[in-house]
N, C-alpha and C positions, 0 to 999 in steps of 0.2 A: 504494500500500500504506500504507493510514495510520498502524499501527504503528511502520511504519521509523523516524520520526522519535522515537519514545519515547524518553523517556532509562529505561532497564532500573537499575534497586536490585537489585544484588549484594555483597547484605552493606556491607562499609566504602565500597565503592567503587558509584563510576555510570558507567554506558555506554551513550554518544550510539550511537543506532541510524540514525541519520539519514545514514550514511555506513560504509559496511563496513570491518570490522578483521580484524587475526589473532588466529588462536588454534594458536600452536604445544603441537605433539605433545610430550609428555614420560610415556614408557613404560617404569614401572619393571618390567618383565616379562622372564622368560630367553628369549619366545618370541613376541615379535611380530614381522609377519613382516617389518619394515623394519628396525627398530632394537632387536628382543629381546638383552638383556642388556648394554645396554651404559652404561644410568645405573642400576645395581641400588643401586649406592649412595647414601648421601644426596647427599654430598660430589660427586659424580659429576654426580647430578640438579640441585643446586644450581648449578654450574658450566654445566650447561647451559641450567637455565633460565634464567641470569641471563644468557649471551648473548643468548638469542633474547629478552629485554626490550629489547640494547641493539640488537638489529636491529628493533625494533618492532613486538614483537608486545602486542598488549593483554592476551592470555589467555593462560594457561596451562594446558593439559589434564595431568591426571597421570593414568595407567589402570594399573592394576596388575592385572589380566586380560585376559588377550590373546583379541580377538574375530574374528580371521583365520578363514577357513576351514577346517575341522577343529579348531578348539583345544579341546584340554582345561579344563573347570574348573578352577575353583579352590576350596577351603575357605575362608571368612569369614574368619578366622583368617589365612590366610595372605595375602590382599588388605590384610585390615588394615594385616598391619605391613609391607607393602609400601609401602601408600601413606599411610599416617597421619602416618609421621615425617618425608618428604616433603613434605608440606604444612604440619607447623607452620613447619618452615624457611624455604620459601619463602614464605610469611605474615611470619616474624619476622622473618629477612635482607633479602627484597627487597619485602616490602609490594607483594606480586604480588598480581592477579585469578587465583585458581587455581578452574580447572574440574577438578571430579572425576568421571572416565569408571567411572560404575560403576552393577550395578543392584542392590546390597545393599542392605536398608534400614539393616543398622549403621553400613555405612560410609559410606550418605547421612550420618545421626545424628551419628557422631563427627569425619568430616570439617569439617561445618558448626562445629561446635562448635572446630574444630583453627581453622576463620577461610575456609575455600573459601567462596568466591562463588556457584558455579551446582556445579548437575548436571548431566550429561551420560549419559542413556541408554540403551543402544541398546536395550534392552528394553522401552523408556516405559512404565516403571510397571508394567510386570506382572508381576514375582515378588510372591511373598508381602509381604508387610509394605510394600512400596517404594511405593505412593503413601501411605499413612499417613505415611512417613519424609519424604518431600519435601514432603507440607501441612506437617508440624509443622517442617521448618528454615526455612521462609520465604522459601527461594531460588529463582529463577529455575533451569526445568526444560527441557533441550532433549530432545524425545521424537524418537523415532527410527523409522521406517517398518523393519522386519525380520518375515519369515514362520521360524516355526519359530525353531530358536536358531543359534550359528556352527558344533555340530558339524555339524548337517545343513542349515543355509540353502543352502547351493550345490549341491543332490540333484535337478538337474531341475528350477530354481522355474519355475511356470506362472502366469501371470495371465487370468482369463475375460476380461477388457477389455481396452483399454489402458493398457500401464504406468501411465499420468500420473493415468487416472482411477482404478485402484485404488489407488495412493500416496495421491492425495488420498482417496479416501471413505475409507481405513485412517485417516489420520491425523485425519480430521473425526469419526470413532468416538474414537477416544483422546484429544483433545481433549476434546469431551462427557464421557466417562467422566470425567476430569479436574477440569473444574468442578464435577460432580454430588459429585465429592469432597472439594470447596473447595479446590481449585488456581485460581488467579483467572487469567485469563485472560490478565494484561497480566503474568503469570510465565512465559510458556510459549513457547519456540522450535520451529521443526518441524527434522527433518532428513530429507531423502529417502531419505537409507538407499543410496547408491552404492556398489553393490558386496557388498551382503546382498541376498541371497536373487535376485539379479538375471543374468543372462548378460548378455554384452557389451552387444549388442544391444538389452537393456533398459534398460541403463545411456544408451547411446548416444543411444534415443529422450528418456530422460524427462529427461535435461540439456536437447535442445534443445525440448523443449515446458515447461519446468522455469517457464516464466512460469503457467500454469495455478495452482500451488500458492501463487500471492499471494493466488488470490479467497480463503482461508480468514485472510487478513487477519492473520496475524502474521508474525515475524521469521525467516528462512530460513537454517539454518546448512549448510553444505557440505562435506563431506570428500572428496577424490579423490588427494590426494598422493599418488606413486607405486603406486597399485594398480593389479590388475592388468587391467583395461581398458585401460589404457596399454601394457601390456607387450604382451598380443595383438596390439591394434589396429598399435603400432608395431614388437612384435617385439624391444622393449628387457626387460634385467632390472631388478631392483628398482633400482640403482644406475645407472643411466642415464634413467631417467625424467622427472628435472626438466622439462626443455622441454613435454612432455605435460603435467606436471601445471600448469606453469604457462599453459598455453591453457587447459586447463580451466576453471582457477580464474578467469582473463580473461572465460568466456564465463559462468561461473556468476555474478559479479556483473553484467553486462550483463541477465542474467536474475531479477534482484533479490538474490541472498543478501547477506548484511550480515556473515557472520561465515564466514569460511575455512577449516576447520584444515589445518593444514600442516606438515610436515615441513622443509623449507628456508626460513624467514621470510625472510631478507633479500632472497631473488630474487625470494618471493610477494608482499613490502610495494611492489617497484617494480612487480613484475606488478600489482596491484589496484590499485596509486594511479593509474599510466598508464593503466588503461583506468577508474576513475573521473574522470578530469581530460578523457576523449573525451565520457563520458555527459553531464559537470557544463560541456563547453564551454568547459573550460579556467576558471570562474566565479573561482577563486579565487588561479589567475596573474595576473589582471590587474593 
């Protein structure tokens, strides 16, 4: 995958792609469905981002719209000041990489402007205004593979082919669309979309065929952190899930992805470096 190696320009900061990192979860939301409500505050969010820096996470995702299954929207307005004042903090306190999970085009705009690094989502680009908003911030853009939206993506989703090759031709379409927009190429992450618009079973196939989507030649970000593919498969709840998530994430970078997000960083930083230090041959113990 020749991109892997990029170094990716996120705003003040640069990230070697050449070697997979985290990117912990931070959801200022009453209603996601792992962690809704529990850093609504700044002081709260601060606190927590600032552990998961010192367990090593590289990113920091802030979403202030919860994109679970069944979730209600949100008003501009109320995203905003969810996640606005949350990000300058974590910009000015911890000179954090803050990823912002969102598909507004204002709060691409004012985000960028508050010091975020990348965008994040899950929409890639198709509300209104939202790729004009991410050509004009300059930032690296992870698009995201989803049919329909989160109220109804879990209604039955069907794919004519297989998983792996509809994921890919979706996302070789929004890509294109992308450039033809002036989103440059060497801005753009893919994410498979695990667990939008998918049944287990889709999920399950297109993890392990998930090598397929390097031929499109860029950066591969992964979410699986206790969802609920976990919970079926193993029959655990939200809060027993670690262990899952973290095979997962062990076999998603075996499978190229370069960036993780994750809910537990410290178990997923030993998770991903042990099974980089198997792929890399231990190169860098010696």
């Amino acid at each position: 995958m020749p991109t892997s190696s990029a170094m990716l320009s996120c705003g003040r900061h640069r990230l070697d792609l050449s070697y997979p990192h985290i990117m912990g979860i931070l959801n200022v939301t009453p209603d996601s469905f792992s962690d809704g409500g529990r850093h609504l505050a700044t002081d709260d969010a601060l606190r927590h981002a600032e552990q998961m820096i010192a367990e090593g996470a590289a990113i920091i995702d802030v979403g202030g719209e919860s994109t679970r299954p069944g979730a209600e929207a949100v008003s501009v307005q109320q995203e905003m000041d969810r996640v606005l004042p949350v990000v300058e903090v974590l910009v000015r306190e911890l000179d954090a990489l803050v990823s912002v999970d969102t598909s507004t085009s204002e709060v691409m705009r004012e985000a960028a402007h508050a010091g975020a690094g990348m965008i994040n989502d899950v929409r890639n680009l198709r509300r209104e205004g939202a790729m004009q908003a991410a050509v004009a911030t300059g930032l690296p853009v992870v698009l995201m593979h989803m049919l329909g939206e989160p109220g109804d993506m879990q209604n039955a989703p069907h794919y004519e082919g297989a998983v792996e090759d509809d994921v890919m031709a979706f996302l070789a379409q929004r890509v294109a669309a992308c450039e033809a927009s002036g989103l440059r190429r060497e801005r753009i992450l893919l994410d498979p979309g695990f667990g939008f618009a998918k049944t287990v079973e889709h999920n399950l196939r297109l993890l392990h065929r998930m090598e397929k989507l390097q031929e499109l030649e860029l950066p591969l970000l992964v979410g699986m952190s206790r969802k609920s593919m976990i919970g079926k498969v193993l029959e655990r709840p939200v809060e027993e899930r670690l262990p899952g998530s973290l095979a997962l994430s062990a076999l998603a970078v075996e499978r190229g992805a370069r960036i993780l997000r994750v809910h537990d960083v410290a178990a997923h930083v030993d998770a991903v470096n042990m099974a980089w230090a198997v792929l890399e041959e231990g190169k860098s113990y010696g």
